[in-house]
C-alpha positions in Angstrom: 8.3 6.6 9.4 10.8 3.8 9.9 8.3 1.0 11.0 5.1 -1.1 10.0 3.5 0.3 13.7 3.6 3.8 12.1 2.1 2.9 8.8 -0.4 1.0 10.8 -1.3 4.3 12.4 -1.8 6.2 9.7 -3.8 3.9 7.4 -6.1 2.4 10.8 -9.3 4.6 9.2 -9.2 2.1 6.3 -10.4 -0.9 8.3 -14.0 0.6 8.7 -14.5 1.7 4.8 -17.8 -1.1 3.7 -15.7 -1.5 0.3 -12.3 -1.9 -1.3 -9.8 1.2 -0.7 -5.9 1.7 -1.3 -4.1 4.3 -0.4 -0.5 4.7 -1.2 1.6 6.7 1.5 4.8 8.4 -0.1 8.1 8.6 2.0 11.5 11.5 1.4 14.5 9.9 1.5 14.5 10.4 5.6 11.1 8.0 5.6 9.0 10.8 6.3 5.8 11.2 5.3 5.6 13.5 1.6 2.3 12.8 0.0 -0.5 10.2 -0.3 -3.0 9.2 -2.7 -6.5 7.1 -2.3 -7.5 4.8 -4.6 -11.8 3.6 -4.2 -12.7 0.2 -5.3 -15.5 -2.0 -5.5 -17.3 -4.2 -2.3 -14.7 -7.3 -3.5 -11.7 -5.3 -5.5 -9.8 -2.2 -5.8 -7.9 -1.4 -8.8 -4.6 0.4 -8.6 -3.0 1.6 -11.8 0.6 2.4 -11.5 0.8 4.4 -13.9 -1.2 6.8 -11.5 0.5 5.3 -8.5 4.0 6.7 -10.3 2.8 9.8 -10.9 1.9 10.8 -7.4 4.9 9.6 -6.5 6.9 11.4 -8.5 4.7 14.8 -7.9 5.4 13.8 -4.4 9.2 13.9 -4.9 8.9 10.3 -3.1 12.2 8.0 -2.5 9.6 5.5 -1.3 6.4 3.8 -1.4 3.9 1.9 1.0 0.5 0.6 -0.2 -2.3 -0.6 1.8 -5.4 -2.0 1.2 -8.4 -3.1 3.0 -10.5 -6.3 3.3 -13.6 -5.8 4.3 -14.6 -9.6 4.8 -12.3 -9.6 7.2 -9.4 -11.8 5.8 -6.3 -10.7 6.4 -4.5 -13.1 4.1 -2.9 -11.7 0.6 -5.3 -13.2 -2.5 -3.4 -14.3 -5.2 -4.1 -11.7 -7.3 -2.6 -8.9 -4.7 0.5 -11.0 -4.1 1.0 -11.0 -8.1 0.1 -7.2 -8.4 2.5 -6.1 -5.4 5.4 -8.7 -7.3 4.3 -6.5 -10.5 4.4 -3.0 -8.4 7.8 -4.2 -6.7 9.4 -4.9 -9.5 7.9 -1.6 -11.9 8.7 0.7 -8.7 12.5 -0.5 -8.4 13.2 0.1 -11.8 12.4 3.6 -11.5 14.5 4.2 -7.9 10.9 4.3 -5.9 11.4 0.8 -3.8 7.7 -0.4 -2.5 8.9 -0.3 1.1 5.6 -2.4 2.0 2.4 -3.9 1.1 -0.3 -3.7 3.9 -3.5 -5.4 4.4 -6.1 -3.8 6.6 -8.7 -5.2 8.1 -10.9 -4.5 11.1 -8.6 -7.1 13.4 -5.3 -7.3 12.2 -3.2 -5.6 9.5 -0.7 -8.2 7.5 2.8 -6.8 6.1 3.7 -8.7 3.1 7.2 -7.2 3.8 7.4 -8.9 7.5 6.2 -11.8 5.4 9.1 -12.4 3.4 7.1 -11.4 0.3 8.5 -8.4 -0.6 
């Protein structure tokens, strides 16, 4: 899995959920798919803790991560508090020789990648 188009694929199912969902999709070395964890939120948040994010990871033998999220009202633009959580994941995630490979936000009309972005 070498593209956002790919990722898009596999995480299309969350545009439909009524309430907040992440799932975290774990990537070998050769970008292929190893292991992924949900994470189920509230109508307006989803919280993700690392710690558990890591662990999953790691259980996975992961080289890399993607996280998603949906919105279900429909915006597609990063809030504030998920550009500051996926600078805080980013950052937590290198340090351990996991890169976040990209942050995705799914809704039912577009998908943003906070990686095409620049904010990554």
């Amino acid at each position: 899995m070498t593209d956002v188009a790919t990722a898009r694929s596999l995480l299309a199912g969350l545009r439909d959920e009524p309430h907040e969902v992440a799932e975290a999709l774990y990537l070998d070395p050769k970008w292929r798919l190893c292991g992924r964890r949900r994470f189920t939120g509230s109508r307006g948040a989803v919280a993700v803790p690392i710690r558990a994010l890591i662990e999953s990871g790691f259980a996975a033998d992961a080289r890399y991560v993607i996280l998603a999220h949906n919105h279900p009202s429909g915006d597609p633009e990063p809030s504030t508090d998920d550009l500051a959580f996926t600078r805080r994941l980013a950052e937590t995630l290198r340090t351990i020789d996991m890169p976040l490979a990209d942050h995705l936000i799914v809704t039912r009309d577009a998908i943003t990648s906070l990686r095409e972005r620049g904010l990554l």
